[in-house]
C-alpha positions as CSV (number, residue, x, y, z in Angstrom):
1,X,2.8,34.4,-1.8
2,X,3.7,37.7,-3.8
3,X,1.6,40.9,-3.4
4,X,0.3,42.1,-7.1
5,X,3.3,45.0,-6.2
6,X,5.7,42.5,-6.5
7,X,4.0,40.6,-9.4
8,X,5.6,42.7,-11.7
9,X,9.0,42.3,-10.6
10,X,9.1,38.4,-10.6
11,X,11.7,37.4,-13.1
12,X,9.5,35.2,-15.8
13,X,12.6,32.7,-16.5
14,X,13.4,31.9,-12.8
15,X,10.8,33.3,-10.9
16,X,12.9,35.0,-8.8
17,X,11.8,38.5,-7.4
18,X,14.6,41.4,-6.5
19,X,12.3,42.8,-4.2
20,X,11.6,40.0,-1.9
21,X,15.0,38.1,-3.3
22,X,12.4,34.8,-3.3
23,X,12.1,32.4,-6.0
24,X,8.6,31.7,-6.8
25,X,7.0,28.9,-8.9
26,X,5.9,29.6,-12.3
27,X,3.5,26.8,-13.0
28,X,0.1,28.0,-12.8
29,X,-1.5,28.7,-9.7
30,X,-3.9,25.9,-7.9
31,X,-6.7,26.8,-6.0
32,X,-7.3,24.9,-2.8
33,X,-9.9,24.8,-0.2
34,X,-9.0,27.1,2.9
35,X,-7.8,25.7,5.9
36,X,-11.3,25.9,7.7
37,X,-13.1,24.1,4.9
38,X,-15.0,20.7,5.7
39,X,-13.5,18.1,3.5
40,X,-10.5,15.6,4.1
41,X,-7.7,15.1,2.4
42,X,-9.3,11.6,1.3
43,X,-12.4,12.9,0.5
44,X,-10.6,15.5,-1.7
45,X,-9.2,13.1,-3.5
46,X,-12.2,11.1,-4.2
47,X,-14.0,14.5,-5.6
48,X,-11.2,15.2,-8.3
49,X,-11.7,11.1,-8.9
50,X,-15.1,12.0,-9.6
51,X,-14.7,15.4,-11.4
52,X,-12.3,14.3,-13.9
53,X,-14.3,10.7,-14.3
54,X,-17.4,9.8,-15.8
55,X,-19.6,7.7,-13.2
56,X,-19.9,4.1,-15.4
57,X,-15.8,4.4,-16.4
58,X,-14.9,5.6,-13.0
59,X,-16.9,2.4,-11.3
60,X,-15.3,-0.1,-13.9
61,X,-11.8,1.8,-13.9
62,X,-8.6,-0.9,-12.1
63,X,-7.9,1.0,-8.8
64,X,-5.4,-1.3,-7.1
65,X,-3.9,-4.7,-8.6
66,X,-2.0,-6.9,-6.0
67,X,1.5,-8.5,-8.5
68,X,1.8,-11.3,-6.6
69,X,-1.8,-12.7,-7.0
70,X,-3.2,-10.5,-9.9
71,X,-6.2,-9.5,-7.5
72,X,-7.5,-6.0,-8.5
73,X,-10.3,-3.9,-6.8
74,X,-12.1,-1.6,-9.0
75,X,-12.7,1.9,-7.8
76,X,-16.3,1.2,-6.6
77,X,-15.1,-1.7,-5.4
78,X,-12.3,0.3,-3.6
79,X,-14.5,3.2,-2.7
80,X,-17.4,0.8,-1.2
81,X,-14.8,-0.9,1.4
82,X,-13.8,2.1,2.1
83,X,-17.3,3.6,3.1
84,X,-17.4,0.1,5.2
85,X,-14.5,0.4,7.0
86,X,-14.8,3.9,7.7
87,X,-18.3,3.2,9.4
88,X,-17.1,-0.1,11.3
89,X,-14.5,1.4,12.6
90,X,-16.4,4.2,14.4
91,X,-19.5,2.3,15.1
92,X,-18.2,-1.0,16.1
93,X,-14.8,-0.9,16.9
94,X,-15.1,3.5,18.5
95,X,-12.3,5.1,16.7
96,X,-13.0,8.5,16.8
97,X,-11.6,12.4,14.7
98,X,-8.5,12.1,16.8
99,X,-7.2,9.2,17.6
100,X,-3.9,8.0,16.2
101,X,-3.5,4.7,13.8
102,X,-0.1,2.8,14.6
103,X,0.6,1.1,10.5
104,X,2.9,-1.2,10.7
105,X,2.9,-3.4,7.1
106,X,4.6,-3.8,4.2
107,X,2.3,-2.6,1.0
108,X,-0.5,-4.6,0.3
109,X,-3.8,-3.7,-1.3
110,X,-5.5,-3.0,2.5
111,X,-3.2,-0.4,3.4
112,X,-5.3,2.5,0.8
113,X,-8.5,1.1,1.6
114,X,-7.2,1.8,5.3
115,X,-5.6,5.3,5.0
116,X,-8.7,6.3,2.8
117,X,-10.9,5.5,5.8
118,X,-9.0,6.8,8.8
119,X,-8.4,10.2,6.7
120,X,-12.3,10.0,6.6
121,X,-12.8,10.0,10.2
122,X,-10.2,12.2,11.6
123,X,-7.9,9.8,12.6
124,X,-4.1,10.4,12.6
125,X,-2.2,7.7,11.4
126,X,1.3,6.6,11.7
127,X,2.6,4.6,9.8
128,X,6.3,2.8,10.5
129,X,8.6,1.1,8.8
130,X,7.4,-2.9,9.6
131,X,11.3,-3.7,9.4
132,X,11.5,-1.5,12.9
133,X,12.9,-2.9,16.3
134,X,10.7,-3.3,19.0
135,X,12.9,-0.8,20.2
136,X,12.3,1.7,17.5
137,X,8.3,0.6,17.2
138,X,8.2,1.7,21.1
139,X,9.6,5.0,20.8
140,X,7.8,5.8,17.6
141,X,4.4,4.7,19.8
142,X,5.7,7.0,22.6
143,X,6.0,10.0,20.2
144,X,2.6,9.6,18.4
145,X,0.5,8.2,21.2
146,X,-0.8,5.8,18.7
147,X,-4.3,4.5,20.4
148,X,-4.9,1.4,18.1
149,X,-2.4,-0.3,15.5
150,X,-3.3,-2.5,12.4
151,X,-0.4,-4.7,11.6
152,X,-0.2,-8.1,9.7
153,X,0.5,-11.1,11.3
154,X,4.0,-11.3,10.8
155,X,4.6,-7.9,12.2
156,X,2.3,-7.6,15.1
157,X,4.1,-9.0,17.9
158,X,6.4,-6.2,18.0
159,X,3.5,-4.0,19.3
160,X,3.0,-3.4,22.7
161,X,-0.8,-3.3,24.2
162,X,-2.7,0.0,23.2
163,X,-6.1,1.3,24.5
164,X,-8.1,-0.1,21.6
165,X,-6.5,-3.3,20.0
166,X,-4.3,-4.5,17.2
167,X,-6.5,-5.0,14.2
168,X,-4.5,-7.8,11.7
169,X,-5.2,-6.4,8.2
170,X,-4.7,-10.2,6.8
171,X,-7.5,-11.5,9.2
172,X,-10.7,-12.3,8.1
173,X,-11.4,-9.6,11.1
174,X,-10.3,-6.8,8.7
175,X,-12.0,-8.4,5.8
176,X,-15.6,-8.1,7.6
177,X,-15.2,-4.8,8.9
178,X,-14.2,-3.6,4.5
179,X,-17.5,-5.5,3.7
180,X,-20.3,-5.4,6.5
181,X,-23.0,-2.8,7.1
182,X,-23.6,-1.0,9.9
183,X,-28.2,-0.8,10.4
184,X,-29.1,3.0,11.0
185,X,-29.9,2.0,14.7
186,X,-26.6,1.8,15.0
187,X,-24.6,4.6,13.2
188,X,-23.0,7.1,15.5
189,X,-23.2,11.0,14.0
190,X,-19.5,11.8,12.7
191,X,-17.5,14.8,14.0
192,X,-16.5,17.2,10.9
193,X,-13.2,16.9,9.3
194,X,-11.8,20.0,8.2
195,X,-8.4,20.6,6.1
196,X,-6.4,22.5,9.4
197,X,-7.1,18.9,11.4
198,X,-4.0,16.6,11.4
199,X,-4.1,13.9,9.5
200,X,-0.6,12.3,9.5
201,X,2.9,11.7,12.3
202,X,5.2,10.5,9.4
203,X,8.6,10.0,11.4
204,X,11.9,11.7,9.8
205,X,15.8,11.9,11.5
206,X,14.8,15.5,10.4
207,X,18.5,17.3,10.5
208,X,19.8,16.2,13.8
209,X,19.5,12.3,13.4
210,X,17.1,11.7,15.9
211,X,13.8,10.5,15.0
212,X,11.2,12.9,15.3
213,X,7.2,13.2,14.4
214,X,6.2,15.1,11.7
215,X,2.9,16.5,12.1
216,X,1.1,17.0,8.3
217,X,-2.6,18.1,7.9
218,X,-5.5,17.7,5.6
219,X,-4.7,20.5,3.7
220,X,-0.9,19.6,3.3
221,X,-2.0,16.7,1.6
222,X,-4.2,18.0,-0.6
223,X,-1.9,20.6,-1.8
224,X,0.5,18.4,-3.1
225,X,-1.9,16.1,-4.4
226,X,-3.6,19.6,-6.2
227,X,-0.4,20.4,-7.2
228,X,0.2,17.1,-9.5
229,X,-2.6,16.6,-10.5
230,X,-3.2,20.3,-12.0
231,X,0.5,19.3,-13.8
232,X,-0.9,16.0,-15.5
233,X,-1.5,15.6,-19.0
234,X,-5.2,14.0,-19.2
235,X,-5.3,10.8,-20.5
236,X,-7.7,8.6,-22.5
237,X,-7.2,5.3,-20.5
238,X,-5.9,5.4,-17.2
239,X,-2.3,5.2,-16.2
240,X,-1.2,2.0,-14.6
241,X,1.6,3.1,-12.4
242,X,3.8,0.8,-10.0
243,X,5.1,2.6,-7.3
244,X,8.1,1.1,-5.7
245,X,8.5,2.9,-2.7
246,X,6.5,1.7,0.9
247,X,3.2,3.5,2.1
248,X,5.1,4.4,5.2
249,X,7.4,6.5,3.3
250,X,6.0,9.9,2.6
251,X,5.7,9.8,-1.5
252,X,4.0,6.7,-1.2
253,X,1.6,7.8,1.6
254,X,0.7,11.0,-1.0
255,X,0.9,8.7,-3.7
256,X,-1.6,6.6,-2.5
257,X,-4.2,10.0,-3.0
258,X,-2.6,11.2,-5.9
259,X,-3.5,8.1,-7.6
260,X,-7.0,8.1,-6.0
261,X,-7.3,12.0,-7.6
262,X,-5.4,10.8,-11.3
263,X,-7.9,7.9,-11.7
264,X,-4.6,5.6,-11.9
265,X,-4.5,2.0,-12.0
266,X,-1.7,1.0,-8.8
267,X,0.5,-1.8,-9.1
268,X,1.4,-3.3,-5.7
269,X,4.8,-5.0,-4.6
270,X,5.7,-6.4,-1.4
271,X,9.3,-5.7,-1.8
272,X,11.6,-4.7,-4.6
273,X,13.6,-6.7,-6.9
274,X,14.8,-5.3,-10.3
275,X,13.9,-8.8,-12.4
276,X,10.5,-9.0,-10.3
277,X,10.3,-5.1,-11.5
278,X,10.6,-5.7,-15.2
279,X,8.2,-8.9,-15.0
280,X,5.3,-6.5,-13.4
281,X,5.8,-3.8,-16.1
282,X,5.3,-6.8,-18.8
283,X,2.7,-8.5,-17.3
284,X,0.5,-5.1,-16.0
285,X,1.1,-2.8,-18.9
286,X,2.3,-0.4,-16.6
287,X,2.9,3.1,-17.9
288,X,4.8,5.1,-15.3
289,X,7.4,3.8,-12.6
290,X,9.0,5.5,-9.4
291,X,12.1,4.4,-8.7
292,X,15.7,5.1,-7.3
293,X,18.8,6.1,-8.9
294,X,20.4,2.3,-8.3
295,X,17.5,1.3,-10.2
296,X,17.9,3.2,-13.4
297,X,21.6,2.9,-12.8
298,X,20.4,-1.3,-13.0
299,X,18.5,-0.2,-16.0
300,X,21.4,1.0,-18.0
301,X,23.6,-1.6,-17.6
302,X,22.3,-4.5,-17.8
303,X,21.0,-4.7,-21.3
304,X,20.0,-8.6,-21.8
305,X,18.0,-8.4,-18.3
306,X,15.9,-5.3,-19.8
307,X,16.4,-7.3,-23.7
308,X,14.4,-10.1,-21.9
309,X,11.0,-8.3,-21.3
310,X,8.4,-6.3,-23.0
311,X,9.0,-3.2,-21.8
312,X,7.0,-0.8,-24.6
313,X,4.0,0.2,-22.2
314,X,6.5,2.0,-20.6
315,X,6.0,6.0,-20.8
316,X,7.6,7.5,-18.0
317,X,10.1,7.0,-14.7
318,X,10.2,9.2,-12.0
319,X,13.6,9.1,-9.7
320,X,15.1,10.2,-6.6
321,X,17.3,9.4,-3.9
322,X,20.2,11.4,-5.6
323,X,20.6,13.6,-8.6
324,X,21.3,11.5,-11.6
325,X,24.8,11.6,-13.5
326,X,24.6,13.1,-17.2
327,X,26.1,10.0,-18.3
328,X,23.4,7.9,-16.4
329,X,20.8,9.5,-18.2
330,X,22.0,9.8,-21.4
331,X,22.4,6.1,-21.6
332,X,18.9,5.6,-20.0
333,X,17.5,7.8,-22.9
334,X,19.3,6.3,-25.7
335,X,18.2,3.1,-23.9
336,X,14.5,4.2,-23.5
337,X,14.0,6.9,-26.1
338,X,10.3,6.9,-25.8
339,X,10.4,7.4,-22.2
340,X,10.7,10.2,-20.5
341,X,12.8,10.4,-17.1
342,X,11.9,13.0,-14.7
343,X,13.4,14.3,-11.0
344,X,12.6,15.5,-7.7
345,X,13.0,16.4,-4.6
346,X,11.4,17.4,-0.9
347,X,11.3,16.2,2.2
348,X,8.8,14.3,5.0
349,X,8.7,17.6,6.7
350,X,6.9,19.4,2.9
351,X,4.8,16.5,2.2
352,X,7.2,15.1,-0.2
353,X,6.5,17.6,-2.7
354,X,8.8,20.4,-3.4
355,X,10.5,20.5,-6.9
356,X,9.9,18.9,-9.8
357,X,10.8,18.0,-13.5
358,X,8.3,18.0,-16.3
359,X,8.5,17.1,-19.3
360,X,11.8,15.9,-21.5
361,X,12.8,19.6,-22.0
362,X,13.3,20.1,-17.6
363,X,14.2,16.4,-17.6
364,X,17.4,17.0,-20.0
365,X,18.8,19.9,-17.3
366,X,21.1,17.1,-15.8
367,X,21.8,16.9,-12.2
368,X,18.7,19.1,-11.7
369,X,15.6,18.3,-9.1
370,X,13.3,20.2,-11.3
371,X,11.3,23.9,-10.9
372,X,9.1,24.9,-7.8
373,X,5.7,23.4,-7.7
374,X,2.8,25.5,-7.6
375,X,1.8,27.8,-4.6
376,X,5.1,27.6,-3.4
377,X,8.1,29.5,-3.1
378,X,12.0,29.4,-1.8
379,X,15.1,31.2,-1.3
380,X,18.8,30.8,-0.9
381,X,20.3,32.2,2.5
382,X,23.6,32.8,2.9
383,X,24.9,30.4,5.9
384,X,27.2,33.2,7.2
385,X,25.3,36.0,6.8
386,X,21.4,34.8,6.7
387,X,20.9,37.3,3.7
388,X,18.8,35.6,0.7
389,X,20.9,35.4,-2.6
390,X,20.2,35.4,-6.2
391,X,19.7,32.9,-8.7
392,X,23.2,30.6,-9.0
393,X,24.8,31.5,-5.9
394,X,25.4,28.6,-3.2
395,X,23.8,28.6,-0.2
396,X,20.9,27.0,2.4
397,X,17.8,26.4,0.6
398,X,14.4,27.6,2.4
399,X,11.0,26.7,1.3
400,X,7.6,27.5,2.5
401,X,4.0,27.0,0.6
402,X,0.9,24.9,2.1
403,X,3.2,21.9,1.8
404,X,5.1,22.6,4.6
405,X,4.8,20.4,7.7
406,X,2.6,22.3,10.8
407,X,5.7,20.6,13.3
408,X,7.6,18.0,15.0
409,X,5.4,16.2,17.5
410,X,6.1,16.6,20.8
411,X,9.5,18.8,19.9
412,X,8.6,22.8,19.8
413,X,12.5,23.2,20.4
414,X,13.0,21.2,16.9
415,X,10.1,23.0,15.6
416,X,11.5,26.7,16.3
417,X,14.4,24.9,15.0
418,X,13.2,24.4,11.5
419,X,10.5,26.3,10.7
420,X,10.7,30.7,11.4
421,X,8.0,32.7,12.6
422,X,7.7,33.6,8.8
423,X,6.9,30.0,7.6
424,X,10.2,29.5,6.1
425,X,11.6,25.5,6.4
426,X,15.0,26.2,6.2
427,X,16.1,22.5,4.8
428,X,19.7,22.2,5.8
429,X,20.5,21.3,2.2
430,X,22.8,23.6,0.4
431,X,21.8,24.3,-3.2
432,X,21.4,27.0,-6.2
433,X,18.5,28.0,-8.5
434,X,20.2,28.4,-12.2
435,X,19.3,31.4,-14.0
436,X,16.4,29.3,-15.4
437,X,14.4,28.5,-12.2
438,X,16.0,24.8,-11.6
439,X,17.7,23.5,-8.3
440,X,20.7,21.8,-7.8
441,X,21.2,20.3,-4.6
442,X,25.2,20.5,-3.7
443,X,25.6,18.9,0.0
444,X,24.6,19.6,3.1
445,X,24.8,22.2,5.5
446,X,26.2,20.5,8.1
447,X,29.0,18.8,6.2
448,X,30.3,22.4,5.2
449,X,33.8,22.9,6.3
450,X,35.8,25.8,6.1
451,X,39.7,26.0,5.4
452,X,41.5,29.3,5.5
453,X,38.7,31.4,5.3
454,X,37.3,28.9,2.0
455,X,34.0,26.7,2.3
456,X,34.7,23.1,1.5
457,X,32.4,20.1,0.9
458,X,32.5,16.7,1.2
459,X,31.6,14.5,-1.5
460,X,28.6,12.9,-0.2
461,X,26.1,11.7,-3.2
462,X,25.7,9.0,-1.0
463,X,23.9,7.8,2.0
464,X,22.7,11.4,3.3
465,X,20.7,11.8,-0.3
466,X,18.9,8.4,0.2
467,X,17.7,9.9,3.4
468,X,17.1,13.7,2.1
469,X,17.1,13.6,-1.6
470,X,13.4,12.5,-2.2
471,X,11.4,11.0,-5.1
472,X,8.2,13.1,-6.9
């Protein structure tokens, strides 16, 4: 980040320095473990769970509530299967730091237990969307070199035959390896984790289209779950959050350790549906939601659907997917006046995490995605020039921070592509920072046209932000 020369000429309302011409985050800095240290991203988690916890509320704390059945796990319930899984898997079934996990399910209360485990052992996984083609599912397994899969039994048979086995996570297979014990006699000795070690192939159409690998490590993960959670406001009683979005996706792969870290009670769907939605919030007392833009758009409108539940344990909503109109969200607050809405954005290849709004003073700044989160920085490069411009001109944005992605598997030439030798993601999204350190995200690069010596955009709110536009 900035040298203490530089400190001084950081702007404090934008964070922008005219030295370096780099915006820099004004939240607080977070310390994090250096790259060499011997902890997982999981395990990090776990000792934030513990820090901010006292040991008889943290073992009787909700950790994870399946809404279709109303099954919960309590966090030493959670944290116990995932000591057993983690051991059964290396001792019985010979996973190893390593190998790569194919995922392929929909959400369901294994999939953290799962993730939690893997991340303990050094294993890579990979999950997919279970709604692939074989076609897809093949050349996602080419690109990862997956070595073992755990699917459900509705998605398996799209898998092809890998060097350990398919493992169904709704067989009573799973179930015994999340609840027997492995005798001393038989415990193999566990090759050390450290934070530089990869821990996840999330797959992204990155900026060309095609799908590509990217690689994220132990210590990406836990800077963007260190990041939130030094940003939370503590809590008396745990927040019960309902996260819409699918494990595979990259804000609900981190989500599934920043809840772990927050102490949070997670609400579990299958699949979405708006009325289904509502009825969790009423039934779970759920505090917080993430959602997309059609959603709140859905929330606006239709006034008897929201008229017909208890929605008062409400608190907040984050949203993403594309910047929210001021009408939108001036309707949603006069809707929901006592709770607040905030915004986001980043990308598979920054762990998800870039910026962020906090609070109902940065969630007002309409059509914003927020400030920079901590430890990491950005600029605005001219697309004709390459020089780096000051706050509220137009131009590419580039970020970099401990966030950022170590690389497209398999692809060096779409590596080189999108990362410089400086460590600078340049995004492909054209944007400006406002004098006050927010970003507004205008189009993207490669739908910039020019006309007569004029840059014109198309108007594309649309599709391309579902895919680039991401929730925090």
């Amino acid at each position: 980040m900035e040298n203490s020369s530089n400190t001084c000429l950081i702007n404090p309302t934008n964070g922008y320095c005219s030295q370096t011409k780099t915006f820099n985050s004004l939240r607080p800095l977070v310390s994090l473990p250096p790259p060499n240290s011997p902890i997982s991203a999981s395990q990090y988690a776990f000792f934030l769970f513990h820090q901010n916890s006292s040991s008889s509320s943290s073992s009787k704390t909700t950790a994870l509530i399946d809404s279709n059945t109303g099954y919960c796990l309590s966090y030493s319930q959670f944290i116990h299967q995932t000591q057993n899984l983690a051991s059964s898997l290396q001792n019985k079934i010979g996973l190893s730091k390593g190998d790569i996990a194919f995922v392929l399910s929909s959400n369901c209360l294994q999939i953290p237990i799962l993730f939690c485990s893997l991340l303990s052992l050094g294993v890579v996984i990979s999950p997919a969307n279970p709604i692939s083609t074989k076609s897809e599912i093949s050349r996602q397994i080419g690109l990862c070199k997956a070595t073992i899969a755990f699917a459900t039994s509705s998605t398996a048979y799209k898998l092809p035959s890998l060097h350990h086995k398919t493992i169904l996570l709704d067989s009573s297979e799973f179930h015994s390896l999340t609840t027997s014990l492995i005798s001393r006699s038989e415990l193999k000795t566990r090759e050390e984790v450290i934070q530089s070690d990869l821990a996840a192939i999330l797959y992204s159409s990155g900026t060309t289209g095609k799908v590509k690998g990217v690689m994220l490590t132990h210590w990406n993960l836990t800077a963007i779950v260190a990041a939130i959670h030094a940003v939370q406001q503590k809590r008396e009683t745990p927040a019960v959050v309902l996260y819409t979005m699918p494990y595979f996706h990259v804000y609900g792969f981190f989500y599934s350790l920043k809840s772990i870290a927050m102490g949070e009670s997670v609400v579990l769907m299958d699949k979405f549906d708006l009325r289904r939605m509502l009825k969790v919030v009423e039934q779970f007392k759920v505090t917080f939601v993430a959602v997309a833009p059609p959603v709140i758009v859905g929330m606006v409108k239709n006034d008897d659907l929201i008229k017909s539940y208890d929605l008062s344990s409400l608190e907040g909503v984050g949203c993403g997917g594309a910047p929210l109109g001021k009408e939108v969200i001036e309707k949603f607050k006069e809707r929901f006046p006592n709770v607040s809405l905030g915004q986001g954005y980043g990308l598979t290849e920054s762990t998800g995490g870039l910026f962020r709004s906090l609070g109902p003073e940065e969630g007002c700044r309409y059509g914003s995605a927020g400030r920079i989160l901590s430890n990491c920085q950005a600029k605005i490069i001219d697309p004709d020039t390459g020089i780096a411009l000051p706050p509220c001109k137009l131009g590419e944005l580039w970020i970099r921070g401990p966030l950022i992605m170590k690389g497209y598997v398999g692809d060096d030439e779409a590596t080189s592509a999108m990362l410089d030798s400086e460590g600078w993601l340049k995004t492909g999204d054209l944007c400006y920072i406002d004098s006050d350190g927010y970003l507004f995200v205008v189009d993207r690069l490669k739908e910039l046209i020019k006309y007569k010596g004029y840059q014109v955009f198309y108007d594309t709110y649309d599709i391309v932000y579902l895919r680039r536009f991401c929730l925090v």
